[in-house]
C-alpha positions in Angstrom: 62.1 113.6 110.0 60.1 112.5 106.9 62.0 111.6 103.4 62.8 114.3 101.3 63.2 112.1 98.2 60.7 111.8 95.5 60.5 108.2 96.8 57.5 106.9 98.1 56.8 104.7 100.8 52.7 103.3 101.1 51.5 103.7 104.8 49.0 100.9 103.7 50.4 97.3 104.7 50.0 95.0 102.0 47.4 92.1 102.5 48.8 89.1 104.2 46.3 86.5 101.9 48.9 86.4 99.4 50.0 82.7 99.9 48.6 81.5 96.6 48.9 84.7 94.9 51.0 83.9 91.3 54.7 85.0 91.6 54.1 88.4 89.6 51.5 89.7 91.9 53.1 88.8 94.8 55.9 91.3 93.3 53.5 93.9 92.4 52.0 93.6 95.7 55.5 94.5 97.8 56.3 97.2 95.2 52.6 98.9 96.0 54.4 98.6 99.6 57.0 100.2 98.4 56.0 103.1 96.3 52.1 103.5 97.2 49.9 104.8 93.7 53.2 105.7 91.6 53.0 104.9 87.8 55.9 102.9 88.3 53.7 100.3 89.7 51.5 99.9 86.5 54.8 99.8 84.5 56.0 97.1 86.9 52.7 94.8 86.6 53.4 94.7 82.9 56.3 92.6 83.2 56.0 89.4 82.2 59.1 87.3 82.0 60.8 88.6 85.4 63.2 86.2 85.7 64.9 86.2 82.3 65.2 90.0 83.2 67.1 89.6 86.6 69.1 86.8 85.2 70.5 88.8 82.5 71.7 91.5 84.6 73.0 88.9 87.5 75.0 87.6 84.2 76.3 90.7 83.7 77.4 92.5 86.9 78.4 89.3 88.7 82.7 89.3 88.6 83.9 86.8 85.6 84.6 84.0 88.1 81.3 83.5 89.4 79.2 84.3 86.0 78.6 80.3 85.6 76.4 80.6 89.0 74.5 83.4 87.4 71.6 80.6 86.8 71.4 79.4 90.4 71.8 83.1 91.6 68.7 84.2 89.7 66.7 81.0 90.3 67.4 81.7 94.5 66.9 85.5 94.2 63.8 84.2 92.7 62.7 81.6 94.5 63.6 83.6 98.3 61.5 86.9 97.0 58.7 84.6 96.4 58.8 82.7 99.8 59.0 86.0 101.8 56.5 87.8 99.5 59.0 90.0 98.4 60.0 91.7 94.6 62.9 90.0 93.6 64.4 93.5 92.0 64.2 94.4 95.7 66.2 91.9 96.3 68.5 92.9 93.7 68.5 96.5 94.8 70.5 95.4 98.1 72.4 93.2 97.0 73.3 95.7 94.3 74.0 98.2 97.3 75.7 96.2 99.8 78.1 94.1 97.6 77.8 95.6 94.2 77.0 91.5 93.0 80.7 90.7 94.1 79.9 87.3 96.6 83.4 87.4 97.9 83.0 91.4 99.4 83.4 91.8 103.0 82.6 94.7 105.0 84.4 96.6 107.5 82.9 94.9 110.5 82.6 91.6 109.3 80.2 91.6 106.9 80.0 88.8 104.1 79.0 88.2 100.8 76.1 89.5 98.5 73.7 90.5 101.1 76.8 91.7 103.6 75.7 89.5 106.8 77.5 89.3 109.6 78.0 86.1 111.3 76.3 86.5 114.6 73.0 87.7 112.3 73.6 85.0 109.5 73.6 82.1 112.7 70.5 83.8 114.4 68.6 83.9 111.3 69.5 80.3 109.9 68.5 79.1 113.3 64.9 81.3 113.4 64.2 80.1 110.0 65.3 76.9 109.8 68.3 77.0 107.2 71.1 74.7 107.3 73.9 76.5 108.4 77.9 75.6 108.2 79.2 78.8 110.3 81.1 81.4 108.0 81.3 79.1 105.2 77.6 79.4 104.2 78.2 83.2 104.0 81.1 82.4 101.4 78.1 80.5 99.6 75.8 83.0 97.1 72.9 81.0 96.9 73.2 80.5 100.6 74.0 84.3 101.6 70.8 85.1 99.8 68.6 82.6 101.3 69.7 83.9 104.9 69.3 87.4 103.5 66.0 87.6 102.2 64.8 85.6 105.5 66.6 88.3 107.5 64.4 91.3 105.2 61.3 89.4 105.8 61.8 89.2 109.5 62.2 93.1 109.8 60.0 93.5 107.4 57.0 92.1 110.1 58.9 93.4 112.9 58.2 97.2 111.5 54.5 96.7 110.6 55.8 96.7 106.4 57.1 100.0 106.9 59.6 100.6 104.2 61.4 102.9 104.9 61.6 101.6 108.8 62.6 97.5 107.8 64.9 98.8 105.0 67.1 101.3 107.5 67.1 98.2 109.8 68.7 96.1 107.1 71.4 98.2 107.5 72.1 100.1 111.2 70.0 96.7 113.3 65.9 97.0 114.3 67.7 98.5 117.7 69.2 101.0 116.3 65.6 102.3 114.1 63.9 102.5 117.2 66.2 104.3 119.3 66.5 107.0 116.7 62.4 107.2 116.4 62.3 107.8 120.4 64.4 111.0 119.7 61.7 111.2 116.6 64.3 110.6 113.7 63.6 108.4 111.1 66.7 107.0 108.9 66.1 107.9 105.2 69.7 107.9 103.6 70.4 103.9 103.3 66.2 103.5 102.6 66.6 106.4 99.3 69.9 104.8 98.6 67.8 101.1 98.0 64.9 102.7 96.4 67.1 104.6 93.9 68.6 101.2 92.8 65.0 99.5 92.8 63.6 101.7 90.8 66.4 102.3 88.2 66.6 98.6 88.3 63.2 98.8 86.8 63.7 101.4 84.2 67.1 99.6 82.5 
């Protein structure tokens, strides 16, 4: 089962030699990965001051208590998109979806925080990638929850071959999950259009 979504996903991995790529091609490198030839792309490429952009809607959809972190926020969304190769508005886009930029939401089995990770996945990846981590607590931390995040996206993002549509579903239902429902020849396209709807309108505020 293909997308039925005007949203498109490239069947072209992007290049691995991107290590000393600038930051803003290694964004318009994951959104070719993303959307394949779409004008967006060009539109995207033109973008100069990124991070001035994403801090000034952090600023604004962040709750009033935590807008004085809207600084360190952007600077890790930032920072984390460019370590993993990723666009930081992809970053933004779940975030955007799973917490709706509220760091203290928790989800109905135990999720926490921006990027909605659960315990058991925030302690696995903190231990696979290295990250300090302090149990639950570091969930409670934004900066923190993002860094684990954004490690956690580029994990599944190898494990399904830069397959967008496949890494981004297994953000959401577990890489277990994705493959059992493409041995019955399903492939999960509501959460993936749901991220892609926000990436791209982040884009076209």
């Amino acid at each position: 089962m293909m997308i039925q979504s005007s949203m498109a996903f490239s069947s072209t991995p992007a290049s691995r030699q991107i290590a000393s790529s600038a930051p803003a091609d290694i964004r318009v490198r994951h959104a070719r990965e993303l959307l394949g030839k779409r004008k967006l792309v060009r539109k995207i490429a033109a973008i100069k001051d990124i991070k001035a952009k994403i801090r000034a809607t952090v600023r604004q959809r962040l709750p009033k208590k935590y807008k004085s972190l809207a600084g360190s926020i952007t600077n890790t969304i930032v920072t984390e998109a460019k370590k993993h190769h990723l666009d930081p508005y992809f970053v933004m886009a779940v975030i955007a979806g799973e917490s709706s930029f509220n760091p203290d939401a928790v989800g109905p089995v135990g999720e926490v925080g921006l990027m909605q990770i659960r315990p058991s996945t925030g302690a696995w990846i903190a231990k696979k990638f290295k990250i300090k981590w302090q149990g639950k607590l570091s969930l409670n931390n934004p900066m923190k929850n993002i860094t684990i995040g954004t490690a956690y996206i580029a994990y599944l993002r190898e494990k399904f071959a830069r397959q967008g549509q496949l890494y981004i579903a297994a953000y959401n239902m577990g890489a277990a999950n994705v493959r059992r429902a493409l041995s019955k020849n399903v492939r999960p396209k509501d959460y993936p259009i749901h991220v892609m709807k926000r990436y791209i309108a982040f884009y076209q505020e």
